[in-house]
N, C-alpha and C positions, 0 to 999 in steps of 0.2 A: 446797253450791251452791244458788243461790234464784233464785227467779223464772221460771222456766219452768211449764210446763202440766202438764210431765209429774213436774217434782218435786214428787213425794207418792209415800206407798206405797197402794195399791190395797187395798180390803177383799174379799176373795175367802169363798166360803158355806163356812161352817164347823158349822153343825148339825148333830149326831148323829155327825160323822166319827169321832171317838172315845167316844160310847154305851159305858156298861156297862166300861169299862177304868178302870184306877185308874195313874196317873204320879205320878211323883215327881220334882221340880225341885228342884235346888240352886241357889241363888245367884238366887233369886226375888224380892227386895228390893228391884230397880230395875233400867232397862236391860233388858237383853234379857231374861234371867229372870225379870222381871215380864209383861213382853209376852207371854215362853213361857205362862206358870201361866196367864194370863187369859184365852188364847186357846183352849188346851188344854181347861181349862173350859168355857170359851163351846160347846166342840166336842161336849161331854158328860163328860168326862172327869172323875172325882172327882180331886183334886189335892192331893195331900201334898208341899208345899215347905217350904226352908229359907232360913234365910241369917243372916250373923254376924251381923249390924245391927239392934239390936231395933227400932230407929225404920224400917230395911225392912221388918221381918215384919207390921209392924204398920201399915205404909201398904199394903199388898198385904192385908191381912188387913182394912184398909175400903174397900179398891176391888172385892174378892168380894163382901164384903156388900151393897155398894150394889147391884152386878147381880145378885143374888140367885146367884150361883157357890158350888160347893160347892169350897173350897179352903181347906185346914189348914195355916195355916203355925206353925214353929217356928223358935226361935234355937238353931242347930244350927252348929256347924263342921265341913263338910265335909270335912275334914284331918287330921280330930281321930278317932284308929277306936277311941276308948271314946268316941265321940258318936253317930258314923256309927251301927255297928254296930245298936246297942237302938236306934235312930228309926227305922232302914228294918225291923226285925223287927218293931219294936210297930205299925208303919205295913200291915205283909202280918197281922199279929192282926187288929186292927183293921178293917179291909173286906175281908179271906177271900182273898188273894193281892197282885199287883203284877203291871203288865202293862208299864209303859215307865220307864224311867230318860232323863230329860235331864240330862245332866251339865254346866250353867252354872257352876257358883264357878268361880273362875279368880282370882286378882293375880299380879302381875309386876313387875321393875323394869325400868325401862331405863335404859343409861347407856354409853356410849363403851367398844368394850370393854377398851381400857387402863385406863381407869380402874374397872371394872366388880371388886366386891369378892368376896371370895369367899362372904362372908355373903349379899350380894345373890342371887349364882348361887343357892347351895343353898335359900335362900327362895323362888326363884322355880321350882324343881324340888318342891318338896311345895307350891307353890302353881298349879301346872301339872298333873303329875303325882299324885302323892299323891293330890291333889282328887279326881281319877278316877277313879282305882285304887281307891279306899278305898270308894267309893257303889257302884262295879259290883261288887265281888267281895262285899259286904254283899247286891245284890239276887242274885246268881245263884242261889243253889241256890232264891229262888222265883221264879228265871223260870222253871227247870225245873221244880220242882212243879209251875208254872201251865202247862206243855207248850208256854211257849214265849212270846216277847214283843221289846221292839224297845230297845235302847239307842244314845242322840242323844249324840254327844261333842262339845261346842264345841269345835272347833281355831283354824285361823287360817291365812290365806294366806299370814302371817308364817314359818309351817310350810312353805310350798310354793315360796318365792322369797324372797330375799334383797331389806331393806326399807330404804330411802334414807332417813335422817336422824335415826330416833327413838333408834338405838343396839339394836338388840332380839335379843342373841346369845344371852340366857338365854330369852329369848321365844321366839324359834325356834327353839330347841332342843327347851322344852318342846314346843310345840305340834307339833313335827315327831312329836314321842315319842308325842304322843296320838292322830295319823291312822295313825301303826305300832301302837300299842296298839290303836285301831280294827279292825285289820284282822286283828289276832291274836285275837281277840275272835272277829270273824265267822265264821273257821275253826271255831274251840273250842263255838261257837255252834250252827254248822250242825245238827247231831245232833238237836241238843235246842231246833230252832225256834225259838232267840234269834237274831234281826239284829241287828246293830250296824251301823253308819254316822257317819261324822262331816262336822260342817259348817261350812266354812273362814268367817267373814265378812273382807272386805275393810273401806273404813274404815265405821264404825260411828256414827252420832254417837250419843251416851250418855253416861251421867256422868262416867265418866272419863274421854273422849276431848274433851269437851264443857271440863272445866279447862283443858287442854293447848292448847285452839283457843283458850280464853279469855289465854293467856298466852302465846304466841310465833304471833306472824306468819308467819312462816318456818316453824311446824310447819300453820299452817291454809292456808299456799299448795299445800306435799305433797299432805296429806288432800286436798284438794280435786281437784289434778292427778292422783290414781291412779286414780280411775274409767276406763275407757271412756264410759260414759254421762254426762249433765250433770246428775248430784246425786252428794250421798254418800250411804252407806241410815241407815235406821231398823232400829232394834229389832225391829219388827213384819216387816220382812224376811226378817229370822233365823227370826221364830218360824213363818211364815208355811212356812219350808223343814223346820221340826221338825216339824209337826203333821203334815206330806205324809209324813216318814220312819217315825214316828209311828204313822201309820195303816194299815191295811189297803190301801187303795192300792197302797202299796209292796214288799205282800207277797215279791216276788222281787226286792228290792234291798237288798243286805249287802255288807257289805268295801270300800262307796264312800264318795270325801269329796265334797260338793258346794261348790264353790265360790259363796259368795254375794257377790260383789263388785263387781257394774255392770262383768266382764268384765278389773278391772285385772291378776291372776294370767297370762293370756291374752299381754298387751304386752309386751314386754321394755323395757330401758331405762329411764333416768333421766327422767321427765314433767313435774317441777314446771314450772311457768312462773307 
């Protein structure tokens, strides 16, 4: 939605919030996980990201340069645990520990679920799932080295409510698995002063939601109608809610999902108009 005063996202102070901590983003190539790495930087934070896409790593890797950000990205699959593994270990060699994990990589299919294949489910379960699993159990034993630190899991509101039109049963499945993984996390965590948190966004506009509005009417009516508010968010929305989880701020908040979605999780009912 356009044309209003208040569509835009707001730039809120980010200096020094994360000083002296070292994260790690996956799926920092474009979209939100670009937004994450850049912001997280911006904030102080040294920034080891990844992403499949070498033409991502490598536009995020002269969008750091430009701002003078210190952030290392590599073509890394986060899926992949003889990838994962040696890039998050040589990543804690390399600047003397690790303090946050944002777990961004995420694909998915969506599709009617009669017609929804079984190839597609299982692909969208190690691309949901797996993704997360495989970067956080890689950093944990040095969050505990480091005594302690904060892991961001992208979920999905798709996880918290059932979603009119896109087909999204392997979606919300996933993403349901990864606010319960969240939260089994921040138990297992407690001990040893790792938080964990996950953070639902509602609709997004970004690259691949950005194809889907470019190609059915009838899916950019949806998107548009699930807000409460009169826009749909940005990127910088998302990351905007990682940095605050992120950071010290937060210190006594673990085992919650935030929902980022201009309030549509909140509504019930079918909205398009």
């Amino acid at each position: 939605m356009t044309g209003s005063s208040r569509d835009r996202t707001s730039n809120g102070p980010v200096a020094g919030r994360l000083a002296g901590k070292i994260a790690v983003v996956t799926g920092a190539g474009g979209g939100q996980g670009q937004a994450a790495a850049i912001l997280f930087a911006q904030a102080g934070a040294i920034v080891v990201a990844s992403d499949l896409n070498q033409a991502g790593v490598e536009a995020t890797t002269r969008m750091a340069r430009e701002q003078g950000l210190q952030i290392y990205m590599s073509a890394v699959d986060a899926a992949d645990e003889a990838s994962v593994g040696p890039w998050i270990d040589d990543a804690a060699k390399a600047h003397g520990g690790l303090d946050i994990l944002y777990n961004n990589a995420a694909n998915t299919h969506f599709a009617p679920f009669g017609e929804m294949t079984l190839h597609q489910w299982r692909e969208t379960m190690r691309l949901e799932l797996d993704i997360v699993f495989l970067p956080s159990r890689a950093i944990w034993r040095h969050l505990v080295a480091r005594g302690g630190g904060a892991i961001i899991n992208i979920a999905s509101v798709s996880g918290m409510r059932a979603t009119e039109f896109i087909g999204a049963a392997a979606h919300a499945t996933g993403k349901s698995g990864v606010i319960g993984f969240t939260r089994q996390l921040a138990l297992e965590g407690a001990p040893h002063w790792i938080r964990a948190n996950s953070i639902s966004p509602g609709p997004i506009v970004a690259p691949p939601t950005e194809a889907m509005l470019a190609q059915s009417e009838e899916f950019a009516r949806n998107f548009n109608g699930w807000p409460m508010m009169s826009r749909t968010g940005r990127p910088l929305d998302i990351a905007y809610a990682g940095l605050f989880l992120a950071s010290d701020e937060a210190s006594f908040i673990t085992g919650a999902n935030l929902a980022v979605d201009g309030g549509w999780s909140t509504k019930g009912g079918y909205t398009a108009h």
